[in-house]
N, C-alpha and C positions, 0 to 999 in steps of 0.2 A: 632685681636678681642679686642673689650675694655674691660670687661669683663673676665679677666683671671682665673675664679675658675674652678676646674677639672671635663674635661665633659668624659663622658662615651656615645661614641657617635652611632647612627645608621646608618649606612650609608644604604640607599633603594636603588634596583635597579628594574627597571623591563624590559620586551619586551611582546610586545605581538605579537600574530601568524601574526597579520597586516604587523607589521612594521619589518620583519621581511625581507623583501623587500629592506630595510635601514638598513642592518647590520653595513654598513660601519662608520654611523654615531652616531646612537643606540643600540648597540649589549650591553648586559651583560658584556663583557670583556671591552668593552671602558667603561659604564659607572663607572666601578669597578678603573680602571687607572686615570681617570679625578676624583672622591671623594677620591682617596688614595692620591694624589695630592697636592690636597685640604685642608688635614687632615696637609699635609708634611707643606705647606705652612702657615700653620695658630697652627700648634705648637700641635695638638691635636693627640695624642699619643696611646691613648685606644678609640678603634673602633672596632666593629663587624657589615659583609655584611649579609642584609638578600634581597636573590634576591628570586624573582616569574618571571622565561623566561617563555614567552606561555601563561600570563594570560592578558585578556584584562583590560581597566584602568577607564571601564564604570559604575563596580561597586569594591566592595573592599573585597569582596569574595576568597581572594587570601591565603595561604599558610602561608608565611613566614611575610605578610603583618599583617594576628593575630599574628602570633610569636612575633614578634615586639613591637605591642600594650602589649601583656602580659606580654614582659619584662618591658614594661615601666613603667605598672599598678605595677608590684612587687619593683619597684625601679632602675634598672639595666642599665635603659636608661633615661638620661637629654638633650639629644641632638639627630633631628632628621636632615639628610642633603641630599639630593636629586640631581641629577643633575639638573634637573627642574619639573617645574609642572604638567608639562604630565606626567612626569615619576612616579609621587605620585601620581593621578588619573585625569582622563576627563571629572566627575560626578562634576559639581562646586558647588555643594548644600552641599553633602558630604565632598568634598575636604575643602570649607570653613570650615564646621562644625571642621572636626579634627583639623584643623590650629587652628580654634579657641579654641577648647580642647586644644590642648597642650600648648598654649599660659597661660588660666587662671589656668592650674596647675605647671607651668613654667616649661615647656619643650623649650626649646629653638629649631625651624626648618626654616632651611635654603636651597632654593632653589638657586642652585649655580650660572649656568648660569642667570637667572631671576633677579641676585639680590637683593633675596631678602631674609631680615632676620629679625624672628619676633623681634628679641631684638634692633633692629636698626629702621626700618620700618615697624611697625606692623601696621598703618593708610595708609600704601600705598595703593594711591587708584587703580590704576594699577591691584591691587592684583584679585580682584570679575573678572574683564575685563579679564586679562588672563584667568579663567578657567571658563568666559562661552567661550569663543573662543578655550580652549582645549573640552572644550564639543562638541560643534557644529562641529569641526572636525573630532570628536568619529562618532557622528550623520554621518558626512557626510562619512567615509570611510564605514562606517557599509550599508553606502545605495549602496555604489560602487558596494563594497563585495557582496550583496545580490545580484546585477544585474550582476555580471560577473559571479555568479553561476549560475541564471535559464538561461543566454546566454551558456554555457558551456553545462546543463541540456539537452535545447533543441537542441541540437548540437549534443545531445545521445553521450556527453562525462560522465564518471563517474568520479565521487569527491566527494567520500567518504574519510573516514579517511583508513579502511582499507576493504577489501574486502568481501563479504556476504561467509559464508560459502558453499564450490562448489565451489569456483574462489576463482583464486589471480590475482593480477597486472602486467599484462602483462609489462615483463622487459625492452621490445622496445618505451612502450607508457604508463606511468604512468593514463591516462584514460582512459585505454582499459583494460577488463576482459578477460581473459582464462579461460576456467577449470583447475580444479584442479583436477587430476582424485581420488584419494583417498577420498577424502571427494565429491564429486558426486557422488559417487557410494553410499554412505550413504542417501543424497540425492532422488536419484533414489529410494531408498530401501523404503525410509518414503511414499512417493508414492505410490509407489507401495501397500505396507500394508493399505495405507489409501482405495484407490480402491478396495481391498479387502474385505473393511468395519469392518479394525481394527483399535479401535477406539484410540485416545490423551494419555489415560493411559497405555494401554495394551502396545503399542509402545516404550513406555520411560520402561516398565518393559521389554522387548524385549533385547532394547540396554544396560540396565544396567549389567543383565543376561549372555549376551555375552560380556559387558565388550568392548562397543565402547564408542571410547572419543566422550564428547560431542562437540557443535563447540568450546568453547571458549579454551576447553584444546589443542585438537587439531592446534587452531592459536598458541597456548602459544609456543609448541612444534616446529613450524617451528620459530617462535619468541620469544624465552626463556624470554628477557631484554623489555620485552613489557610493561606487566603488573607490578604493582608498589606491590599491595597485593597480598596475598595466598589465595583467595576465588575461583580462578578457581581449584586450587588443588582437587576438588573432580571431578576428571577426568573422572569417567564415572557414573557423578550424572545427568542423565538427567529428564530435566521438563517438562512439557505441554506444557508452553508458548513456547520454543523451539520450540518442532514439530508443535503447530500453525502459529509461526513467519514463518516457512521454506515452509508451504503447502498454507499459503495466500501471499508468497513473488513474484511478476510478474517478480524478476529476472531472474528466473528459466528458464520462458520463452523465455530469450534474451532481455526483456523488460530494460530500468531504466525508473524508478518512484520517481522522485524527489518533495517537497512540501507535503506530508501525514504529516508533524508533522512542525512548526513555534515556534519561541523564542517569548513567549507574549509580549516585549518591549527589546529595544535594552539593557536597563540596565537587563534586566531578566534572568534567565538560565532557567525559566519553560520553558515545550514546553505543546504545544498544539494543538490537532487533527486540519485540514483542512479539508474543504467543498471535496469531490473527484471530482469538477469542478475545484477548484483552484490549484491540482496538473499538473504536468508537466509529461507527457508517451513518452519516446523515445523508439519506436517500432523495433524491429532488431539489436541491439546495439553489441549483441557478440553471440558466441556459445550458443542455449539452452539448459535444461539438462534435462528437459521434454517434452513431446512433448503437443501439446495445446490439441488432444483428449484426454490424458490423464487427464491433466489440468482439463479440463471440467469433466471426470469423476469424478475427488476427490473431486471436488465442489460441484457437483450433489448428490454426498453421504451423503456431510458436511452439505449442508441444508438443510435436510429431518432431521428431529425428529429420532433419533435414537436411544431405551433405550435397556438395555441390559436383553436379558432373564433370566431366570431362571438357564442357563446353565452357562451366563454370557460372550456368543455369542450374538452378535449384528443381527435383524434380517434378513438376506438378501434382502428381499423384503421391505422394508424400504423407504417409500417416493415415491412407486409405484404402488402401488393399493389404486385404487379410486372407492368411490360409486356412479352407473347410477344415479342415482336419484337425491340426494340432494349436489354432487360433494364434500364430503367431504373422507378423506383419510381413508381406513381400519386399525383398530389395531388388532394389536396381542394378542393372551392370549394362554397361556400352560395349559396343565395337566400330571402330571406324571401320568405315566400305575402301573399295578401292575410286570412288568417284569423290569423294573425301566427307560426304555426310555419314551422319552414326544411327546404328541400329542398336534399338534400344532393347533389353528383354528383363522379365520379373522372375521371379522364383523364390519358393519359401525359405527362409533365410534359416530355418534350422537343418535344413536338408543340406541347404549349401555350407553351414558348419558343423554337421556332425554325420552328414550320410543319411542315405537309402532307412537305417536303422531308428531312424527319428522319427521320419515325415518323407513323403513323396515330392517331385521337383514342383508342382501346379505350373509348369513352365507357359509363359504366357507373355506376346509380344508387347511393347510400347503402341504400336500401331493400330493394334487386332481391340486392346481395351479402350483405347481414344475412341476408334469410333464406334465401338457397344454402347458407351455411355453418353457417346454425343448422340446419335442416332433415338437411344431412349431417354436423354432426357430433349430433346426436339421431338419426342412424339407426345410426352406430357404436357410441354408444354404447348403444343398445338389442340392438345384436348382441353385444353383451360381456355385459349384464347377462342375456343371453337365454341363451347359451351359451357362458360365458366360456372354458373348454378349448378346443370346437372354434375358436372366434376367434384363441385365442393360436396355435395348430396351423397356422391360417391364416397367420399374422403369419411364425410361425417355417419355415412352407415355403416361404414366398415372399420371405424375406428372408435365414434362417437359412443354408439348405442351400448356396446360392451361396456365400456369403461364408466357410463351412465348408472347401469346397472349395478355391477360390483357396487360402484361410487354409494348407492343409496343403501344397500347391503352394510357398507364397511360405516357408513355413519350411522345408522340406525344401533349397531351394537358401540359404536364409541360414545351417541344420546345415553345407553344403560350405563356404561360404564363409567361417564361422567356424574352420573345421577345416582350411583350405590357411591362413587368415594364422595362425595356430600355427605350423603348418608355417613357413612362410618366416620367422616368426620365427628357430626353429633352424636355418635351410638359414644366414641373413645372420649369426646368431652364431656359427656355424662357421666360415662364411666369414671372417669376421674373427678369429679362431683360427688358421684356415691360413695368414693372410696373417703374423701378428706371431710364429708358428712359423717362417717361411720355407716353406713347401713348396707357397707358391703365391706369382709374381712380384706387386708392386704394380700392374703394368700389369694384371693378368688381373683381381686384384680389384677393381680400377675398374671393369672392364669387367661382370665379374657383378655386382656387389654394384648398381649402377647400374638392372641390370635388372630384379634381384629387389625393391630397392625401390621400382621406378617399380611392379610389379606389388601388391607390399606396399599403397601407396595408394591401389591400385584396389580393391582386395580389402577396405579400411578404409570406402572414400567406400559400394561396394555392401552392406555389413553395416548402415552406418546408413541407409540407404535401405529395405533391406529391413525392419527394426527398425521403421523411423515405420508402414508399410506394415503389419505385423504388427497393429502395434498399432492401425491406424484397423480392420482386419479384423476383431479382437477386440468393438470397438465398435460394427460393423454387427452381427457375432452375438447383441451384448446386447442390440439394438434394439427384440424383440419385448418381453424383460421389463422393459425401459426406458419403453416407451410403454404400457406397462398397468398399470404403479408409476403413470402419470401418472392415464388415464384410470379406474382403478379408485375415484380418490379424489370421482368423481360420481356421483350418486344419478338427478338430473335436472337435465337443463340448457334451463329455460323461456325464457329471455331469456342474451343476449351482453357482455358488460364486455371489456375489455383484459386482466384476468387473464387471464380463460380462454380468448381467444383466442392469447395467446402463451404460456398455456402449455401449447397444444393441439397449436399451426399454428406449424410454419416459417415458411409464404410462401405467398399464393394469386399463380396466374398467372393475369391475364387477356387474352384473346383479342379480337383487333378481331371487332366483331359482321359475318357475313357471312348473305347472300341464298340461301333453295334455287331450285329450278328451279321450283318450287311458291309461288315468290313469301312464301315464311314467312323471316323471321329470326331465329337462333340466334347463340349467342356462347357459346367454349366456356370454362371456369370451369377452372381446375387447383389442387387444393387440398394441398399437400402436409405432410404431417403429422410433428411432428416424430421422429426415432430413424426411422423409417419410412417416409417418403414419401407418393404415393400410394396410397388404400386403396380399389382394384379399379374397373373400366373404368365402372362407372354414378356414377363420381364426376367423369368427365372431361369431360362435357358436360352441361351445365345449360340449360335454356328461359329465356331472359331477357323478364322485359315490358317 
């Protein structure tokens, strides 16, 4: 060096997760041997290593990379020396700037291999060219990276960091999930209480109570050396977001769902939500640890309006009684008795905000609907366990046969319709054959070709129509052995919860209560069951007290 006054030198290293692939040539430990080297060779005595392994060189959001700046801001460091300029960052806007920082406050930095050193060649033009070319390589691995994920994604391989709570990393195949049975049975449990229609908070006071780790302690614990801070330490502090993260997660299901969250720009750590078109669903991926009826129950509960009484129970009926009339949903209202129990009553929630002028009250007790629906769904169910053949027989003629029919109806014109856009496929590729042969004018091809595609797009828009159609048809077919997967799973149903009421019952309709000629009043009940509907004409009117 020409320049011999006493540096107090930096030496930087870095790696990122990338290049991590290139140990052999970039690892931490080489770069650390090749700048002690460096140091030996060129007389420079006092040095201290500030590495950041694992951080990428896109932006300078790194660790030991401010360390550094602040020692140099306090005095500490006159000398900044890199193996090269990838290794100081791949950002070339940022990278110049600092270069040029530490230049006009004379810091002296020297990129080793590169040759380059400000005190020597600080007008090298070289210099800008190397780190747009370490950029653009930043760019181009980060495009690689991204596409050997969603190849991987949809391959219904998993490439997470570490495994969602309920599984871990199967030890034979690092993208493959197991259960975890200990922490799935926690799992299960949140479930479960969720179908029950207990609700986000009651739940995290549940686990706190009993004193269950939440997920993150519970990793800590099989992964002591994981975490770097003490904030998982409140080991059975559990939150909302938690039990929401676990009740809306499709892994549960067997599912992986890759793409819900994106890095705004490659230089960026924000993430940000995705379109749920633009994620990636790999369906069957591993063991589930819910089952998908259930699934659908805790969902069915979750988006229904759900505020808690007076008691500070959630109302069972919740998201399932609807008003005939103006189809909007019943609410709830208590009154304490004088013996200190409460009496519960429904009415249609637009009558009760805007009047008479809206909609009528369907005024109808907590008590009076409990036992309509208990009562018929324990007569269903005793006709299945009574005669389960002839029931499903019933199910499947009075639901099956219809939807059978259409079903062969709606496919038999989606067979044409698939079979003419064939067709005009080759009529338009001809057509355009004749046209670039000459043996048909440009004017005439305009003119066909115009019409066979307008018809082309009609023929595309009625294929997907008929397809959704197909497929809801397919769905009503499967209805009966849908709703007997359900109902088969009861023995006896003595009493009513919000499991088993959604996951019974679509929707009861109820009826403003009306007068006979005989001065009695009736109010008719509509109980519609799910996959199925209504289950036969003594179920459509009920005696109300």
């Amino acid at each position: 060096m020409k320049n011999q006054q006493h540096y107090s030198a930096a030496l930087y290293c870095r790696l990122s997760v990338d290049d991590g692939n290139y140990s052999g040539s970039v690892s931490i430990e080489t770069q650390k041997i090749l700048l002690e080297q460096y140091c030996k060779d060129h007389k420079i005595k006092d040095y201290t290593f500030y590495c950041d392994d694992g951080y990428s060189g896109t932006n300078f959001e790194r660790p030991s990379f401010k360390t550094m700046i602040s020692d140099i801001d306090n005095g500490r460091i006159n000398l900044v020396i890199v193996k090269d300029l990838s290794r100081f960052g791949r950002n070339y806007v940022e990278t110049g700037m600092y270069v040029q920082q530490f230049t006009d406050n004379d810091i002296r930095f020297i990129a080793a291999d590169d040759n380059y050193d400000s005190l020597v060649n600080s007008d090298d033009l070289l210099f800008p060219i190397k780190n747009v070319v370490n950029e653009m390589y930043a760019r181009d691995v980060f495009k690689k990276t991204k596409a050997a994920k969603k190849a991987k994604a949809r391959d219904g391989q998993f490439i997470g960091s570490k495994a969602p709570f309920g599984y871990k990393v199967d030890p034979t195949d690092r993208h493959h999930l197991i259960i975890d049975e200990p922490a799935a049975q926690v799992v299960k449990r949140i479930f479960r209480l969720a179908s029950e229609g207990v609700g986000y908070n009651k739940i995290t006071r549940i686990f706190r109570e009993e004193k269950v780790l939440n997920p993150i302690a519970y990793f800590n614990q099989n992964n002591p050396d994981y975490f770097k801070s003490d904030y998982w330490r409140r080991e059975f502090d559990w939150h909302v977001t938690s039990i929401k993260s676990i009740l809306s997660n499709e892994v549960y299901l067997g599912h992986l769902v890759y793409g819900k969250r994106k890095c705004k720009s490659m230089k960026s750590k924000e993430r940000v939500k995705t379109p749920k078109e633009d994620w990636i669903i790999a369906e069957n991926c591993h063991e589930p640890i819910v089952t998908q009826e259930l699934w659908d129950t805790v969902h069915k509960i979750l988006n229904a309006k759900r505020r808690p009484v007076n008691t500070g129970e959630v109302q069972m009926f919740a998201g399932l009684l609807y008003c005939s009339d103006c189809g909007h949903a019943l609410t709830y209202s208590q009154k304490k008795r004088k013996d200190g129990s409460y009496h519960g009553t429904y009415s249609c929630c637009m009558y009760r905000t805007h009047g008479k002028e809206y909609c009528t009250s369907h005024y109808i007790t907590f008590d009076t609907i409990y036992n309509l629906v208990l009562i018929d769904i324990q007569r269903n169910l005793f006709s299945y366990r009574h005669d389960c053949k002839r029931f499903k027989e019933f199910l499947s003629s009075k639901y099956q046969s219809k939807s059978d029919k259409e079903a062969k109806q709606v496919k038999s014109e989606y067979e044409k319709k698939k079979k003419r856009g064939e067709e005009l496929d080759k009529i338009i590729s001809r057509l355009y054959e004749d046209n670039v042969l000459g043996r048909i004018s440009d004017e005439r091809y305009e003119s066909m070709s115009q019409n066979y595609e307008t018809e082309q797009s009609e023929v595309r828009s009625s294929i997907l129509e008929l397809k959704a159609r197909l497929d809801e048809l397919q769905k009503q077919s499967d209805s009966a052995d849908m709703f007997i997967n359900v109902i088969r799973k009861y023995t006896i149903v003595d009493k009513l919860d919000a499991a088993i009421l959604n996951e019974l019952i679509d929707k009861i309709v109820v009826h403003q209560k009306e007068q006979t000629e005989d001065g009695n009043m009736f109010q008719q009940i509509e109980i519609f069951y799910r996959f199925v509907g209504k289950l036969g004409n003594e179920n459509d009117i009920a005696k109300s007290a």
